[in-house]
C-alpha positions as a Markdown table, in Angstrom:
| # | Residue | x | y | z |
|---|---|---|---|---|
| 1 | Unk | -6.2 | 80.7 | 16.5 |
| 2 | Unk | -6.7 | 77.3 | 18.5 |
| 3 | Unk | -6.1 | 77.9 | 22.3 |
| 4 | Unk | -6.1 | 74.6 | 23.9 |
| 5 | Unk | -5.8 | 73.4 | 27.3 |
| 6 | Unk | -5.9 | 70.2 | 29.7 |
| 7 | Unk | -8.2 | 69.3 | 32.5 |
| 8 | Unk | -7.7 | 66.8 | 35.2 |
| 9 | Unk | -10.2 | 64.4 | 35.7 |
| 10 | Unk | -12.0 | 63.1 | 39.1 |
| 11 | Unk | -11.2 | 59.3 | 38.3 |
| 12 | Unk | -7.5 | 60.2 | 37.5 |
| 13 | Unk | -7.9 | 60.4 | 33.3 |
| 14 | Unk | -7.7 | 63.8 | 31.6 |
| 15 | Unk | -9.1 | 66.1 | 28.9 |
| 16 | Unk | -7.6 | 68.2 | 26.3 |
| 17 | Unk | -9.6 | 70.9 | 25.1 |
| 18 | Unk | -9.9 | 73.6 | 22.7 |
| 19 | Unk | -11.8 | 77.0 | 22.2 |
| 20 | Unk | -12.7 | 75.5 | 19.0 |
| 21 | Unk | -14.6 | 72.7 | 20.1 |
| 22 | Unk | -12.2 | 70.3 | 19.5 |
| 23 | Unk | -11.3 | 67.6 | 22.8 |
| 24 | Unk | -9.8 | 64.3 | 24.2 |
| 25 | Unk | -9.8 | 62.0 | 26.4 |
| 26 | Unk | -6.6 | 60.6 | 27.9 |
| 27 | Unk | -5.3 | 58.0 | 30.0 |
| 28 | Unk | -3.1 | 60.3 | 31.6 |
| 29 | Unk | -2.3 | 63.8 | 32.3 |
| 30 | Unk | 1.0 | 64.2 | 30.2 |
| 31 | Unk | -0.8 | 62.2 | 26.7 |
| 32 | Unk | -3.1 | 65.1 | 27.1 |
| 33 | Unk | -1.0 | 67.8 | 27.6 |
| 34 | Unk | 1.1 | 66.4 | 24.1 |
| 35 | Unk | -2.3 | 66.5 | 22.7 |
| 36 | Unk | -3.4 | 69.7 | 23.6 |
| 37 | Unk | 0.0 | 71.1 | 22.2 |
| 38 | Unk | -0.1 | 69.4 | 19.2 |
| 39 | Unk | -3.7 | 70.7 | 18.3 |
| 40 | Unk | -2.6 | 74.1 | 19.1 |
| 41 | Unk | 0.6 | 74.0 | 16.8 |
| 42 | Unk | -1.0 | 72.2 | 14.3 |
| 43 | Unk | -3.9 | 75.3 | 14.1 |
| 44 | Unk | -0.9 | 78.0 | 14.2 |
| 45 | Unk | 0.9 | 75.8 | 11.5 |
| 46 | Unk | -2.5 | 76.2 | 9.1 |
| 47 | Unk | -2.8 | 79.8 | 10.1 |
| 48 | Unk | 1.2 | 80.5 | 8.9 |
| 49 | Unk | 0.5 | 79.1 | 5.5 |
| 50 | Unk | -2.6 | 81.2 | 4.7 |
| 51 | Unk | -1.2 | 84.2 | 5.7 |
């Protein structure tokens, strides 16, 4: 199970993040928190449909 995050960065940009190793840069804080969501449904989405 993906357990992502977001990070604020020093020159106003952020990162989403992932246990998994997965990541992104974004311009802003809230792109990054939509990405970090969507990585993290997507991964409980895949894990549903193999159980």
């Amino acid at each position: 199970m993906c357990y992502a995050d977001t990070t604020a960065n020093d020159d106003g940009t952020a990162t989403a993040f992932c246990c998994c190793g997965w990541s992104e840069d974004h311009a802003i804080p809230d792109t990054a928190d939509t990405a970090a969501e969507r990585h993290q449904n997507a991964g409980d989405a895949v894990e549903s449909v193999a159980a």
